[in-house]
C-alpha positions as CSV (number, residue, x, y, z in Angstrom):
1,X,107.2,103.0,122.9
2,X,107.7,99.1,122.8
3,X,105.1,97.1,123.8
4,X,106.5,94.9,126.9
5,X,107.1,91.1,126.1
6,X,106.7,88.0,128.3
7,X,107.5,84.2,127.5
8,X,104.7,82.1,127.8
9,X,105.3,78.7,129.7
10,X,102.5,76.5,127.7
11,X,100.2,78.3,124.2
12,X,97.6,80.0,124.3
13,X,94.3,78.7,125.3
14,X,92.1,81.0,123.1
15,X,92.1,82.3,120.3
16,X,91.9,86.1,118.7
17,X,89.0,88.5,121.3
18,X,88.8,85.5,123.8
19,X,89.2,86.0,127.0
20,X,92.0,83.8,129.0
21,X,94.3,83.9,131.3
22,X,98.2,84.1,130.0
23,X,100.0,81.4,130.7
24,X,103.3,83.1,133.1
25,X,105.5,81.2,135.3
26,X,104.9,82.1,138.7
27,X,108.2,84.4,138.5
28,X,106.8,85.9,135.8
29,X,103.5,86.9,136.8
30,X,105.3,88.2,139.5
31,X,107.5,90.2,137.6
32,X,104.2,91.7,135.3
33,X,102.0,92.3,138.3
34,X,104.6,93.6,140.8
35,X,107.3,95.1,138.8
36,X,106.5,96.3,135.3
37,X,102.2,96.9,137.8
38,X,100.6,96.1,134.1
39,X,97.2,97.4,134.3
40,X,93.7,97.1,132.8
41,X,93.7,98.7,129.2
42,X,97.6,98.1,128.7
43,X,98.7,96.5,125.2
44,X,101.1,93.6,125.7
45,X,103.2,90.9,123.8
46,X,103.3,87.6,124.6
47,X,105.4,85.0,123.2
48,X,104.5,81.2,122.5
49,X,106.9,78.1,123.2
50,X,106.9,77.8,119.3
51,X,108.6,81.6,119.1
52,X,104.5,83.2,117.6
53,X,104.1,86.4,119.3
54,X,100.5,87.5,120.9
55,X,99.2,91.3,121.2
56,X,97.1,91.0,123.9
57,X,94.9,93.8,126.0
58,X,95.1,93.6,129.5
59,X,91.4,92.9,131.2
60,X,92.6,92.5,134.6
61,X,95.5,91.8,136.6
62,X,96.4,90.4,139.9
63,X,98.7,88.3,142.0
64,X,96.7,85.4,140.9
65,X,96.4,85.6,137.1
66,X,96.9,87.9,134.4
67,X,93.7,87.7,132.2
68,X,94.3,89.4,128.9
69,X,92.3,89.4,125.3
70,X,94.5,88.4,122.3
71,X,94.2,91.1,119.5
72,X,96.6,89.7,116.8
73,X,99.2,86.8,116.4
74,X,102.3,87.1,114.4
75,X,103.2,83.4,113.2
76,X,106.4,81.8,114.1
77,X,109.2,83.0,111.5
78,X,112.1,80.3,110.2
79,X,114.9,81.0,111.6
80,X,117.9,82.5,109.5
81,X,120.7,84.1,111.1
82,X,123.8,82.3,112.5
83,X,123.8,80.1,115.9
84,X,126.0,82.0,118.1
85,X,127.4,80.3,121.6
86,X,129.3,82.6,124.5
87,X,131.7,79.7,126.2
88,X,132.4,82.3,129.2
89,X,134.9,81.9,132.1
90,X,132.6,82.4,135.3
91,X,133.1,85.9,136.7
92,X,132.6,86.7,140.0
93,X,129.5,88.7,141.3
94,X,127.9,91.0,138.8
95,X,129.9,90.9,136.4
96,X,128.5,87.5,134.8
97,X,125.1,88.6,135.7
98,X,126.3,91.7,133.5
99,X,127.5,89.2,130.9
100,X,124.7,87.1,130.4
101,X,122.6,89.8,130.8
102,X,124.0,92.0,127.7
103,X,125.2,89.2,125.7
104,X,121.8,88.1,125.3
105,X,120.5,92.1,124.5
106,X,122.7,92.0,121.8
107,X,122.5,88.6,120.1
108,X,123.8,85.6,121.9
109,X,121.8,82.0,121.3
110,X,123.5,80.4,123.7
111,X,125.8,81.0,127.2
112,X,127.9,78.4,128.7
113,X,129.9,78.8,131.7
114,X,133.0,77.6,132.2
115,X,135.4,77.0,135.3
116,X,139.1,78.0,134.1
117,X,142.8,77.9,135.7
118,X,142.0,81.6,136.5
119,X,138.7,81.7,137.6
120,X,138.5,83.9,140.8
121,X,135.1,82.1,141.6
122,X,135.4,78.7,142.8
123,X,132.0,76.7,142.5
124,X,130.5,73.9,144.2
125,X,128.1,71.1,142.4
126,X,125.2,72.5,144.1
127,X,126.0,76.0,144.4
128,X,126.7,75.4,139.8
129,X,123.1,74.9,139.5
130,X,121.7,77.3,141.8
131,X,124.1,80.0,139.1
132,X,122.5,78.5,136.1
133,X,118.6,78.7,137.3
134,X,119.8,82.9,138.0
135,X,121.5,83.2,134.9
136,X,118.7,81.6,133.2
137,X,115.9,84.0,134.8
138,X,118.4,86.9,133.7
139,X,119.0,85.7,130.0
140,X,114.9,85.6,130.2
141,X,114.1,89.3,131.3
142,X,116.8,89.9,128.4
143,X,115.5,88.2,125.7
144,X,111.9,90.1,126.7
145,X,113.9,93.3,126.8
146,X,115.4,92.8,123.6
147,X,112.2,91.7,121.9
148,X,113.6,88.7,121.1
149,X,111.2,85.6,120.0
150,X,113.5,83.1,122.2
151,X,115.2,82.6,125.0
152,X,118.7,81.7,125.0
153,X,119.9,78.7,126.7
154,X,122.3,79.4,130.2
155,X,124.0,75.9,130.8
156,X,125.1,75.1,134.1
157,X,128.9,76.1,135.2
158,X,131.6,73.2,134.4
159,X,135.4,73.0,133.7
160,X,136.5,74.0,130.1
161,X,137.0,71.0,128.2
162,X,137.6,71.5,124.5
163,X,135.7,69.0,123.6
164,X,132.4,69.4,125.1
165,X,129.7,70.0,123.6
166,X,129.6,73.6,122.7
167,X,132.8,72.8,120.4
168,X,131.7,69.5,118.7
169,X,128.3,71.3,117.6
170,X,130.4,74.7,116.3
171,X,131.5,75.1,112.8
172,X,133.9,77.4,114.0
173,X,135.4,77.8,117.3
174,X,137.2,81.2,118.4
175,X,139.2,81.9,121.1
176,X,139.7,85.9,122.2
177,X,142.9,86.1,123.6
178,X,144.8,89.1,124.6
179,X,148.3,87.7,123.4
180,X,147.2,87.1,120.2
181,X,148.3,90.1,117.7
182,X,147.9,88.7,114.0
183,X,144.5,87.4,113.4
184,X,141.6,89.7,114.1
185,X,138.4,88.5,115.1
186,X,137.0,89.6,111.6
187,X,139.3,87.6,110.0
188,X,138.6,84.6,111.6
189,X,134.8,84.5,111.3
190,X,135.0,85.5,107.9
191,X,135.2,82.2,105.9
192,X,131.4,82.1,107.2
193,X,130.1,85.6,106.6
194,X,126.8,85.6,105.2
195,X,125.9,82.0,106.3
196,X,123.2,82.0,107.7
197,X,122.9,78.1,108.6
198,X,126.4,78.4,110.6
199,X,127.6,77.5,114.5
200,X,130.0,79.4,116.0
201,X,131.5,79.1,119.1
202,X,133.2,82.3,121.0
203,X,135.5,81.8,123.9
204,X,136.1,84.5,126.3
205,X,138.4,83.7,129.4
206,X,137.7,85.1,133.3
207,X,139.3,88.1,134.8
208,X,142.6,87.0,134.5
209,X,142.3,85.5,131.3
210,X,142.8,82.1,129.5
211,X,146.0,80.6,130.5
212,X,148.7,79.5,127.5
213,X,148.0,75.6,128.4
214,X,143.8,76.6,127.8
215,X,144.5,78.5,124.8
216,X,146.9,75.5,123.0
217,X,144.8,72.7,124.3
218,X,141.6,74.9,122.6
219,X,143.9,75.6,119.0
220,X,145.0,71.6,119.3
221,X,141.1,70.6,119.1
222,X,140.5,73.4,115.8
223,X,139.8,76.5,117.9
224,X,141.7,79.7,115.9
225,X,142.7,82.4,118.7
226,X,141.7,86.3,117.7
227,X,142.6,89.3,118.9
228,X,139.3,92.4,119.5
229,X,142.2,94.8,119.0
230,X,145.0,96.4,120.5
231,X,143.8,97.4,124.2
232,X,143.3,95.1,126.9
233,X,139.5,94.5,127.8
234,X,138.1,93.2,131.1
235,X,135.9,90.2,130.9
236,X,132.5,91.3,131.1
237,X,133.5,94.6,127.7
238,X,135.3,91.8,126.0
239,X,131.9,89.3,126.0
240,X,129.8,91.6,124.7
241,X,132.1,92.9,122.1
242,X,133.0,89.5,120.5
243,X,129.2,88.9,120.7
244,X,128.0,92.2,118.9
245,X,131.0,92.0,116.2
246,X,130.1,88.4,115.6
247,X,126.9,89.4,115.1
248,X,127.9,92.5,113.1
249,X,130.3,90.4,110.8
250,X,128.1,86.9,110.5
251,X,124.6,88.7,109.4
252,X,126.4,91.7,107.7
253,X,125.1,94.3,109.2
């Protein structure tokens, strides 16, 4: 059984059969003591800002502080698979807590919500950051649940605009569209297969869709529209699909 992980807010302030208390959030420690009830004796990871990962032995463990001996470190690796970025048109309720949630699990770097023609959710300025700091806690819990050494970044919910910043930074922009029936999604990514230095951006409308004015202004700034076959998906299958077949076709799995 895997060991569970937690994302340490500052490093670690001993080293290997030193005593010290792990530096959680307060959520966090929350979530360990409360939730996963971690125990004396119990084996866990823990994960540095710079992506190291800790085994650590519980010693004890209460609302105040989890106080744990490290028993190995595993240093920081260099990165080498492909940046991938989720531009998602907000759902409404759990279905973009689904989203973020699973996108992450299966290899997402990077989520950024968008506000669309179609969006059933309509969002005010305060209410946009309140989302993000929920998505962000949820992409966190993933990214421990998936073992993963980071945690992806959940920007806070604003209107598409095919120039922002998730598309500048991309070396390739995709947009999954339902009407498109020539271009696979395969196809598209594949003039970067195997790269492992590359940016790509995945665009994945609400739950009715990217409108025909999104989806030309998006091909007009160098986005290529794909299709993830020939049945219609809702939003929260079709985010995870693009994201695991990306995955699938960028690292060649």
């Amino acid at each position: 059984m895997s060991l569970h992980r937690f994302f340490l807010a500052a490093a670690l302030p001993s080293g290997l059969g030193a005593p010290a208390a792990l530096p959680l959030a307060p959520d966090d420690l929350h979530h360990a003591v409360s939730v996963v009830r971690v125990r004396g004796g119990e084996e866990l990871e823990a994960v540095d800002p710079d992506g190291g990962v800790w085994r650590v032995r519980v010693e004890s463990a209460t609302r105040e502080s989890l106080v744990v001996v490290p028993l190995a470190y595993a240093e920081p690796t260099a990165r080498r698979r492909p940046w991938i970025t989720l531009v998602q048109g907000v759902a409404k309720g759990e279905r973009m807590d689904s989203i973020v949630r699973q996108s992450v699990e299966v290899g997402a770097d990077e989520i950024v919500p968008v506000l669309t023609e179609r969006c059933v959710v309509k969002l005010e300025e305060r209410r946009r950051a309140e989302r993000a700091l929920r998505w962000q806690r949820i992409a966190k819990s993933a990214a421990g649940q998936a073992h993963r050494t980071m945690v992806p970044i959940v920007r806070a919910p604003a209107p598409l605009h095919p120039a922002g910043e998730a598309f500048a930074a991309a070396d390739a922009v995709v947009v999954l569209w339902e009407d498109e029936r020539a271009t696979s999604l395969a196809e598209a990514l594949a003039p970067w297969r195997g790269r492992t230095d590359a940016r790509v951006t995945l665009v994945v409308g609400p739950e009715g869709g990217l409108s025909a004015c999104e989806v030309k202004a998006l091909r007009e700034s160098g986005a290529v529209a794909a299709t993830l076959g020939g049945t219609i998906l809702r939003t929260e299958t079709a985010a995870v699909v693009a994201v695991a077949l990306a995955v699938y076709e960028l690292e060649r799995l």
